[in-house]
N, C-alpha and C positions, 0 to 999 in steps of 0.2 A: 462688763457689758452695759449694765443700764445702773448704775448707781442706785388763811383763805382770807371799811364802813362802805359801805356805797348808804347813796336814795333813790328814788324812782320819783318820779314825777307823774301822776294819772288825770289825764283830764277826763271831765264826767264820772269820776270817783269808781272807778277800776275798780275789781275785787283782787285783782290780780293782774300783772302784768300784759298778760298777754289777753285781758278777757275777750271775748268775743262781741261783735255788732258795735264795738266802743272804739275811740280813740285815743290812745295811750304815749305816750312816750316813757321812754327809761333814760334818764340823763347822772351824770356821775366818774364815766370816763374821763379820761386829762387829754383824749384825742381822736383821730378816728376811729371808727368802728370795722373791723376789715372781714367778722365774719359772726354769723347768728346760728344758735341750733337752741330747739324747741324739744323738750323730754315728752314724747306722741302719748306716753302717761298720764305724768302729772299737768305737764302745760307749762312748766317750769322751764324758763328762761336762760342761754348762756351767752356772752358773749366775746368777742375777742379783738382786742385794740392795740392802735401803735401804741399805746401808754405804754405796753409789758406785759398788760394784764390779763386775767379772764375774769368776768362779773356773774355771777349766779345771781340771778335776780330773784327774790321772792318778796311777794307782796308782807310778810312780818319780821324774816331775817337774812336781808341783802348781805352780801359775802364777797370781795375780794379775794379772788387767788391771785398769791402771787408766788413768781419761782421762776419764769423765763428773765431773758434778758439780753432780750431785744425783743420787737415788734412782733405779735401774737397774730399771727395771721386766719386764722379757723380754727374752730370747737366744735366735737360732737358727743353727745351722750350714750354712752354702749352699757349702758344696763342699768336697775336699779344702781343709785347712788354712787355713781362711776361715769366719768366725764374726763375726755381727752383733749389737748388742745397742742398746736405746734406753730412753729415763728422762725421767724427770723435768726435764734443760735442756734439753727440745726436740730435744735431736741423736740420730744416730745413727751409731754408731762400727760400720767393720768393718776387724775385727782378719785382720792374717795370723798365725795361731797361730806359727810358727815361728820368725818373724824377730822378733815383738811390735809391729811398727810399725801402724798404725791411718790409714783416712782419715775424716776426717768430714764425714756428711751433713746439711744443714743447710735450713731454709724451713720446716719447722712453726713456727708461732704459740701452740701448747701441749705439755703432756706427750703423750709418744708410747707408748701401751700395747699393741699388736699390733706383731708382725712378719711376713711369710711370702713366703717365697722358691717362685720361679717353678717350675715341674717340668722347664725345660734351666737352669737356675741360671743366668741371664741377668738376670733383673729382681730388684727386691725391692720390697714394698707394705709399708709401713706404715698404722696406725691411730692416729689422735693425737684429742684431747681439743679440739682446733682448729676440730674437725670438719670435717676436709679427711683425703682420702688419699692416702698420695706416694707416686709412681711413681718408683723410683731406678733406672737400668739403671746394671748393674755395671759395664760399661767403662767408666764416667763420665761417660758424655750426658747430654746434660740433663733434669734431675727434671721432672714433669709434678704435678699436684694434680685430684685429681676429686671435686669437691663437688656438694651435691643432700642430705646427712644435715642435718637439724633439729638435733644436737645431738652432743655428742661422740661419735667413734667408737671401738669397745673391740676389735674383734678384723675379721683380715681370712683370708681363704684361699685361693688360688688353685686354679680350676677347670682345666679341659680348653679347647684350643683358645682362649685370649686371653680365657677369663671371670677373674674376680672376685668373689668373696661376700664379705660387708661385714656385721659389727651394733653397733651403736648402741644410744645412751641414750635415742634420741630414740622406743624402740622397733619398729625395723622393722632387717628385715633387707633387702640388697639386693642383686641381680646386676651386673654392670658388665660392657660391653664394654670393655675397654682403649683397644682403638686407635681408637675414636670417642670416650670417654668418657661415650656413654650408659651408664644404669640402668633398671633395672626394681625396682619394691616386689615384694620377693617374700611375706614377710606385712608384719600391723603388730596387735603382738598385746599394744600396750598400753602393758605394762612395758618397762622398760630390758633391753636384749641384753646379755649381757658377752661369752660367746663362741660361736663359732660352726667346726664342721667340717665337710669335703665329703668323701663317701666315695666307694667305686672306680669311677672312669667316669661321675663327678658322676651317682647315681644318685640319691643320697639326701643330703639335710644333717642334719647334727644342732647344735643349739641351747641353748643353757642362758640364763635371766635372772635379773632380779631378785628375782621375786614369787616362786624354785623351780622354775618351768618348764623341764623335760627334755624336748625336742619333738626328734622325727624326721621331717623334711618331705619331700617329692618335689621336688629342685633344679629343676627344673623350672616344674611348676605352683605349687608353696608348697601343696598340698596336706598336710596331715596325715596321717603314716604310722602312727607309736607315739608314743604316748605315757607315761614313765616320770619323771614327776613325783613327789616325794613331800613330804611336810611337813618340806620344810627348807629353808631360800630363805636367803641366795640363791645363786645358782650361780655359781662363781669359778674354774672351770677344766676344762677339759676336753682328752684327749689318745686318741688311737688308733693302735694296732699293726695295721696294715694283715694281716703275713701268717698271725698269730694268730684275726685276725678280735674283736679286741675292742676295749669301747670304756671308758673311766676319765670317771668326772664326783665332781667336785669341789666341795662345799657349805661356806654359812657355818658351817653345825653341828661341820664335823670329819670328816665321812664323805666314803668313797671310795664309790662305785657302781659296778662292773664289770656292763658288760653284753654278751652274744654278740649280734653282729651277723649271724651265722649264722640263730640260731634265733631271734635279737631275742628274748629273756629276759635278768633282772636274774641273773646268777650269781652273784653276792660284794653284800656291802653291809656294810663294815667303817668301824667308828668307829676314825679314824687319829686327830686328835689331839687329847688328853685335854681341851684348850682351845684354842678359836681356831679361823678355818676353814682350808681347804686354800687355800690362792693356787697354786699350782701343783703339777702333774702330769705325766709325764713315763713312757713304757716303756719300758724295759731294749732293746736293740736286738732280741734272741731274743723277746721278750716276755713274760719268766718272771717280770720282778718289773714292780712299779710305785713309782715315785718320787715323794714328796710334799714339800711345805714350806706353811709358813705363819708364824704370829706369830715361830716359832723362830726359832734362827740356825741349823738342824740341816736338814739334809737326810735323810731315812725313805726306805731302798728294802727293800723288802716281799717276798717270796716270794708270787706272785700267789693259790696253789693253798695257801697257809699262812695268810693273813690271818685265819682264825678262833682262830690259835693265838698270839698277840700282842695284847697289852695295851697300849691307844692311847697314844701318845707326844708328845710336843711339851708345850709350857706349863708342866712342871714348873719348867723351868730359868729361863725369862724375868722376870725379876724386877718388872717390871711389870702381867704377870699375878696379883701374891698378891693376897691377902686384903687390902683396906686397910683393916679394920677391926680388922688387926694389926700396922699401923704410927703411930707417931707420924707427926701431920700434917707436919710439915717431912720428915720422908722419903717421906710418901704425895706428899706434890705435886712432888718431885722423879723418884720413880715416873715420875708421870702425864706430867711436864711435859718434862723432861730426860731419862731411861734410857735409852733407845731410840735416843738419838745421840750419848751422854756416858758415859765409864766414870769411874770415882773413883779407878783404881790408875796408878799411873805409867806414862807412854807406853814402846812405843810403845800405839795401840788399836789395832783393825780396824773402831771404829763408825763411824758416818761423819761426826759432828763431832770437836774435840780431846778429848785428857782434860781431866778437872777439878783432876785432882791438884796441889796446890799454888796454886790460884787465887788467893786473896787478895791482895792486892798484884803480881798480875802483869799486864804492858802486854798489850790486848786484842791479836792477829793474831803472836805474838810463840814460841808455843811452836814450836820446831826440829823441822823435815820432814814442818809439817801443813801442807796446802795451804790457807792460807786467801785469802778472796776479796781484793782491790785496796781492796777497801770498809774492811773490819775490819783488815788490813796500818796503810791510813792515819786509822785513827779517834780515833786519841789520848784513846783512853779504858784507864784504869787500874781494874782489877777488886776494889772495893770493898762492901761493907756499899750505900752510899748509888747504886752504879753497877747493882748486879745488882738492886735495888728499882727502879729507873727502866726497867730493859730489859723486868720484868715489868708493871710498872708502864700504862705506854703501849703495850707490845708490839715486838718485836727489828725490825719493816717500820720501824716510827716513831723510834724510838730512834737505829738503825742503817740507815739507807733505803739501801737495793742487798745488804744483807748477804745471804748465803746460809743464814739462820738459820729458822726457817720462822714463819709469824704465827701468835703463842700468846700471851695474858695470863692473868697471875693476880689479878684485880679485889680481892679481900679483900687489906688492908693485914695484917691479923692473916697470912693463909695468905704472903704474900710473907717476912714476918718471920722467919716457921717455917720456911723453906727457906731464906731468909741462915742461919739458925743450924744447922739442920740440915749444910748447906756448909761453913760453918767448922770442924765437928768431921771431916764426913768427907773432904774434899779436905785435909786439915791435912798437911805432910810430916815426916819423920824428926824433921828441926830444932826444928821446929812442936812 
């Protein structure tokens, strides 16, 4: 059934990562960031990135888990020294922070993109792409699946008293008894759901989708409370500090939206970053800053009551973000095609495929202390001119069928060319 070096970077000399009234980043990933959770204890930091990875941040002994393998999609912490995290190969790993040891949970049929643990931290629900939801009790009983969503499901939360709230692509959000595993539609408002929270004493939900929709609904009836939509869609994350009373939503655009769930008013509405949207959101335990990530590999935590004094951040760095109308094609398609999971400088990397550095002439699955798959280990392919034309060629599924390489071609014979040659000059080594 189910089978940890980073650094942090703190400007104005942080005590800690997350501290509050300061502004901080955490940098160290090898790629984006796709999801943040904050231990409402200690203040201690997690994070979850295409690199593979999860990051425990602490301001004396930063931590590396590693164990998945593929893209880490969201992390959350369910008790003293216990943290969860799920991705892209179906599984979901919970780490004992101390020891580093890991069990994993296993039976999704797709990518797992919510997590949310129970309010006695007994259970944990995922959301997977399967369109099934898994009920994992943490003493290690046996997992349950509750289906009934049309189509993947993105985010889960647990209610009061044995409920469940659930949203989907298939657009509707839904309630669940647990221990029967009925559901009820609570709306069905069209578009795709990405995420969904339930505030104090399941009074109220809040919602975000595809189309931009920021809804506040009555958990109950699915009735329509507020609504704080604006012209920016789509919405990719949302997080709330329960004893602050506020609430963070997360857009394609790059903006943060802070809203009092006091007075239900927008307070804040800051463009965080400069390109790219927000994937994830995150508050400070106090609730003084807010935490962001996206296309970056940088983690932004914010002075909540300062965001109009800061200048949006992220996308400058990412090199796939330029201008490609200021690169040579063979480095534009390497950009587009490779960046994002390939560095050019000698290993080690933090991305989450190998370096390139020196490829020419080297045996595919061969570079020392990268994990590659069983697949690429036995492919008895040599990395050539005529090898890396064929992988783009027909695509790395067909080429390489089981690899953990993700399906991409590059159909033009001229634009493959340009990125053999473009490769040659820049993975070239010392010798070289």
């Amino acid at each position: 059934m189910r089978a940890l070096g980073a650094y942090f970077t703190v400007f104005f000399l942080a005590a800690v990562p997350a501290a509050s009234q300061q502004f901080t980043t955490l940098k160290g990933h090898g790629g984006p960031v796709m999801g943040i959770a904050v231990n409402e204890d200690t203040g201690q930091v997690a994070t979850a990135s295409f690199d593979n990875s999860v990051g425990l941040w602490d301001a004396r002994s930063p931590t590396w888990l590693e164990g998945h393998n593929a893209a880490v999609n969201t992390v959350t912490f369910a008790g003293p020294g216990k943290l969860v995290s799920a991705a892209d190969d179906f599984s979901i790993l919970v780490w004992d922070t101390k020891s580093g040891s890991k069990t994993r949970f296993e039976g999704h049929k797709g990518k797992v993109m919510g997590l949310a643990v129970s309010p006695d931290r007994q259970t944990l629900a995922s959301a997977s792409w399967d369109g099934t939801i898994g009920i994992w009790p943490l003493d290690g009983s046996e997992e349950r699946f509750l289906e009934g969503h049309e189509g993947p499901v993105n985010s889960v939360v647990f209610g009061r008293n044995g409920l469940l709230y659930s949203a989907s692509a298939d657009g509707t959000l839904r309630i669940w008894d647990i221990a029967s595993g009925s559901d009820q539609v609570l709306i069905n408002q069209g578009f795709g759901i990405n995420r969904v929270l339930v505030g104090p004493n399941d009074n109220w939900l809040v919602y975000g989708a595809v189309d931009g929709v920021t809804r506040v609904i009555d958990a109950r009836t699915g009735e329509e409370l507020y609504d704080f939509s604006l012209d920016r869609r789509p919405i990719l994350s949302l997080a709330r500090h329960a004893a602050s009373e506020q609430l963070a939503v997360g857009d394609g655009h790059g903006f943060i939206m802070i809203i009092d769930t006091d007075s239900w008013r927008i307070v804040r509405d800051f463009r965080a970053m400069q390109q790219g949207p927000v994937w994830a959101l995150a508050f400070s335990n106090d609730g003084q800053n807010v935490l962001a990530a996206g296309l970056s590999d940088v983690v932004y935590s914010w002075p909540v009551t300062m965001l109009d004094e800061f200048d949006p951040a992220g996308g400058e760095e990412r090199s796939f973000l330029r201008d490609p109308d200021s690169m040579p094609n063979g480095e534009r398609q390497f950009m587009r095609k490779c960046s994002i999971c390939h560095a050019l400088t000698p290993p080690p990397s933090r991305k989450a495929g190998p370096s390139l550095y020196g490829l020419f002439g080297r045996a595919a699955g061969t570079l020392p202390e990268y994990p590659y798959s069983q697949t690429l280990k036995n492919a008895e392919i040599t990395w050539t001119d005529d090898t890396i034309d064929a992988l783009f060629d027909i695509g790395p599924d067909h080429y390489i069928p089981g690899s953990k390489m993700p399906m991409q071609r590059i159909t033009q014979d001229s634009d493959r060319q340009d990125l053999i040659t473009f490769l040659r000059r820049a993975t070239a080594t010392k010798e070289n």
